[in-house]
N, C-alpha and C positions, 0 to 999 in steps of 0.2 A: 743936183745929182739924185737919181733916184736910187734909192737903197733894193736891194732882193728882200724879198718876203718869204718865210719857212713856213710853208702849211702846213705840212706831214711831221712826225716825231721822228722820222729819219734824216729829214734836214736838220732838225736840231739840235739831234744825235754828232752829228759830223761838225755841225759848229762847236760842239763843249768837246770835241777830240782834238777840232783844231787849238782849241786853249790851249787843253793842256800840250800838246806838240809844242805851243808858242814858249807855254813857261820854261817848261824843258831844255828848250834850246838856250834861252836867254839864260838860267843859271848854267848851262855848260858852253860857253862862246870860245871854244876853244876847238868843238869837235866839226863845225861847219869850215873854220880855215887852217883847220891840218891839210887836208887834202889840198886845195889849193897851193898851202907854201911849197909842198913837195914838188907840183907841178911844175911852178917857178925855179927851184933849185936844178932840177934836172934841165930844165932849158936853159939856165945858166951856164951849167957844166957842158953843155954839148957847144951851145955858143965858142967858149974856153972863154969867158969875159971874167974880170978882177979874181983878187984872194979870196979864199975862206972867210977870212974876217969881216970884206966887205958885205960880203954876201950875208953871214951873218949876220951884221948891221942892218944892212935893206930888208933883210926876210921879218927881223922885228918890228921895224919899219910898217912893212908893206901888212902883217897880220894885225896890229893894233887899230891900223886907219881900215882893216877888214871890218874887225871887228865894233867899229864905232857904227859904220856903215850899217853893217848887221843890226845892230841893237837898234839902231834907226828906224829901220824898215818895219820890222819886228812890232815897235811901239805903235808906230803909225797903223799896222794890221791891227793889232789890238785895241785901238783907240775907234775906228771903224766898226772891227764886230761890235766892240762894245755900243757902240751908237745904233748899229743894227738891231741890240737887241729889247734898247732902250724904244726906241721906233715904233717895235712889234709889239711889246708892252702897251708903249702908250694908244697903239693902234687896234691892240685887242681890247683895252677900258673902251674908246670911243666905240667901238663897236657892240658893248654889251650896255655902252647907256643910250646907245641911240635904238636899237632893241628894247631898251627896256622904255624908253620913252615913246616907240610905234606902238608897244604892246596897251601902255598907260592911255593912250588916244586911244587904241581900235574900244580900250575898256570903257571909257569915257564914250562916247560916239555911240556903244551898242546901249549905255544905259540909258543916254540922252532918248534914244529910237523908240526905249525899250517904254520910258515912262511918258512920250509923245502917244505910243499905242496905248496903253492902259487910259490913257486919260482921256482920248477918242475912243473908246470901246465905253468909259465908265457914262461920256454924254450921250454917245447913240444910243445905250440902255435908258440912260434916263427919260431923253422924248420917247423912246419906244413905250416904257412906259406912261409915260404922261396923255398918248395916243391913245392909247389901252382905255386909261383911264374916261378920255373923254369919249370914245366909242362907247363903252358901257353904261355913262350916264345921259348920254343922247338916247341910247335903245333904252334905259330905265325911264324917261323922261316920255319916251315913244310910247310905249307899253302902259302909261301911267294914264297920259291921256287916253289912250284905246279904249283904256277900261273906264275914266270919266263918259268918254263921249258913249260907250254900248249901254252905260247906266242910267245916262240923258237919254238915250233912245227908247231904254224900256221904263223909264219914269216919266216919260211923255208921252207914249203909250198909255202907260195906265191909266193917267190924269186925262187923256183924251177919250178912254173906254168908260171911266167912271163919270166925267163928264156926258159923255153922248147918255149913258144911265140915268142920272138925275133930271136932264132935260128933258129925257121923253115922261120920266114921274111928274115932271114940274104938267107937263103939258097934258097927259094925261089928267093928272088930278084937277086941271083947272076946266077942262072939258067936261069932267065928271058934276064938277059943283055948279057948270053953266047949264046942264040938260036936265037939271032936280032928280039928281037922284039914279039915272039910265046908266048903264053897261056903261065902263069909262072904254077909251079909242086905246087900242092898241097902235105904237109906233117904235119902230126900230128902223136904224140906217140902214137905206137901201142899199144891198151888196151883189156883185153878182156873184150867182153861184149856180151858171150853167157846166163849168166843168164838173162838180160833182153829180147835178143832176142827171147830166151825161153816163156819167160813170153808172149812177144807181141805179141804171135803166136793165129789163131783163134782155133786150138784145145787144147789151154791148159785149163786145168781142173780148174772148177769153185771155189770149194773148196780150193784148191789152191791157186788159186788170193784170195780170200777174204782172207785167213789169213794172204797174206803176205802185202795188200794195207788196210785192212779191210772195206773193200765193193768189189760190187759185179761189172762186165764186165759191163753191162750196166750204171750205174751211172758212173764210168772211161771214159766211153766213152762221155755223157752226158756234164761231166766237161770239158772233152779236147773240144768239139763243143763252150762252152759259153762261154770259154780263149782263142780259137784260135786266135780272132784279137787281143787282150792285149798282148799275148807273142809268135806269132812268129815270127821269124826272116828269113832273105835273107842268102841267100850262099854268099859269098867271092869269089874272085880268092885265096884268102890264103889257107879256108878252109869251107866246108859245114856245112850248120847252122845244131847245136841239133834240132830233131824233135820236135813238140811240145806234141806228146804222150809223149817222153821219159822225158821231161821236168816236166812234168806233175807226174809222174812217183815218178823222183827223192825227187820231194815235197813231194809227201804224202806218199812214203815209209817214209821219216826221220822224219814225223811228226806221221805215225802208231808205227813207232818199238822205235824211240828215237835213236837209233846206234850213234856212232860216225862218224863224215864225211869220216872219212880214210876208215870204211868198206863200206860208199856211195859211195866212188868211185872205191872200190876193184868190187861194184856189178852192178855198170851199168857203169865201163869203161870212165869214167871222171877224170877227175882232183879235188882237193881239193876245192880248190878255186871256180872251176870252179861250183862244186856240189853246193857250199854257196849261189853263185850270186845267182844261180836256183833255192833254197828257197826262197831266197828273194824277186825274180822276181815273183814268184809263189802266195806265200803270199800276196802281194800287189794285184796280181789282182783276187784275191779272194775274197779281200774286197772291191776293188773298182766296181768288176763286181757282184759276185754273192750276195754277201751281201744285197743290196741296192734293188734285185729281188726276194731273198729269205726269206730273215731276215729282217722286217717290224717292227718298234714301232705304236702300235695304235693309233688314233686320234681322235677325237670328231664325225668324220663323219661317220666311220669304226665303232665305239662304240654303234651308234645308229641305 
């Protein structure tokens, strides 16, 4: 059988009235079969059935076996709620431990998720770094050699500029000591150097030169007059000095264009080496010469 369930505090209400109504009745068992016996009396009398006496006899009779009846019923109701409320009792524990027991999974399950994610976040960091890592030592590794191999290129260079140097000494001097005594032979590698002789020429086109020095014939010419005593040089018996135009030349082409020195000296027929000094040489007296005539810091006297 299934029992009724009280949700509200107004069912409950009415259950702990019905008690006490229950107790109530059960200590006065006397006030449920008053009524009753009278009812019976009076249908006796209308009947006209037996004496007084009998009648009296049966009506104690008939109210005893009422009330045994009564108490009956009575216990049985109470035996009932009572189990009803044992029921609800034990129905509201299972319900606050099965509650507590959903709550203790859903807790368990979110940490479980919770320390799955940390722990896939803690290794995607660490290859991410490890990645890092090995990107940076590849590009340091890249960069390393770069700078090996640009230092192999300009230490091969030199050993090949100072080389081609000694052998034309070597050959020179040995030409010298074969003629007794005669003008030794000038030799130097043969380069070409029609693009600059192009350039140096008095009909080549203005437009021209400016984009390839960027300025114009006239201030080229201007510069090479206000450097000629800083940087020119005497002829050799080895070999004849660079002009000081072409000198001039090789600086401010490789300070206009940026180029590297190996196409400095593809285009004005130089050596590597030889192109660097002549920025350097150039450089220097452009600061020590024109700077100083050109480029002026104000003074106190100038100010006023």
């Amino acid at each position: 059988m299934k029992l009724p369930t009280f949700a509200d505090p107004e069912s409950l209400s009415h259950v702990y009235n019905l008690l006490q109504n229950s107790f109530h009745q059960m200590n006065n068992p006397n006030n449920n079969s008053a009524g009753s016996t009278n009812i019976r009396k009076r249908r006796r009398k209308n009947e006209g059935g037996g004496g007084d006496d009998g009648d009296e006899d049966d009506d104690k009779g008939s109210v005893s076996i009422n009330n045994g009846e009564n108490k009956k019923h009575k216990k049985e109701e109470l035996k009932g709620i009572l189990t009803s409320i044992l029921l609800l009792d034990e129905q509201e524990k299972q319900e606050i431990d099965n509650s507590r027991r959903v709550s203790e999974d859903e807790k368990f399950s979110l940490e479980t998720n919770h320390k799955k994610k940390t722990k896939a976040m803690s290794e995607y960091f660490s290859n991410l770094d490890d990645c890092f890592s090995q990107v940076e030592e590849s590009e340091r590794v890249k960069r390393k050699n770069s700078r090996n191999m640009s230092n192999s290129v300009v230490f091969a260079a030199a050993c090949s500029e100072s080389f081609e140097e000694e052998s034309s000494e070597r050959g020179n001097e040995t030409t010298g000591s074969k003629s007794g005594g005669s003008q030794r032979r000038l030799w130097v590698k043969d380069r070409s150097k029609a693009w600059w002789d192009e350039c140096n020429k008095d009909d080549f086109p203005e437009d021209e030169f400016k984009k390839a020095f960027r300025m114009g014939k006239s201030t080229f010419d201007l510069i090479c007059e206000e450097l000629n005593s800083a940087i020119v040089k005497e002829d050799t018996t080895l070999r004849n000095a660079i002009p000081v135009r072409q000198r001039v030349a090789v600086c401010l082409w490789r300070l206009a264009t940026g180029d590297p020195l190996r196409i400095v000296s593809k285009r004005f027929g130089l050596g590597i080496s030889t192109c660097h000094k002549l920025v350097l040489e150039v450089c220097t007296a452009i600061k020590t010469v024109l700077m100083p005539k050109y480029l002026q810091w104000p003074n106190e006297a100038s100010l006023r």
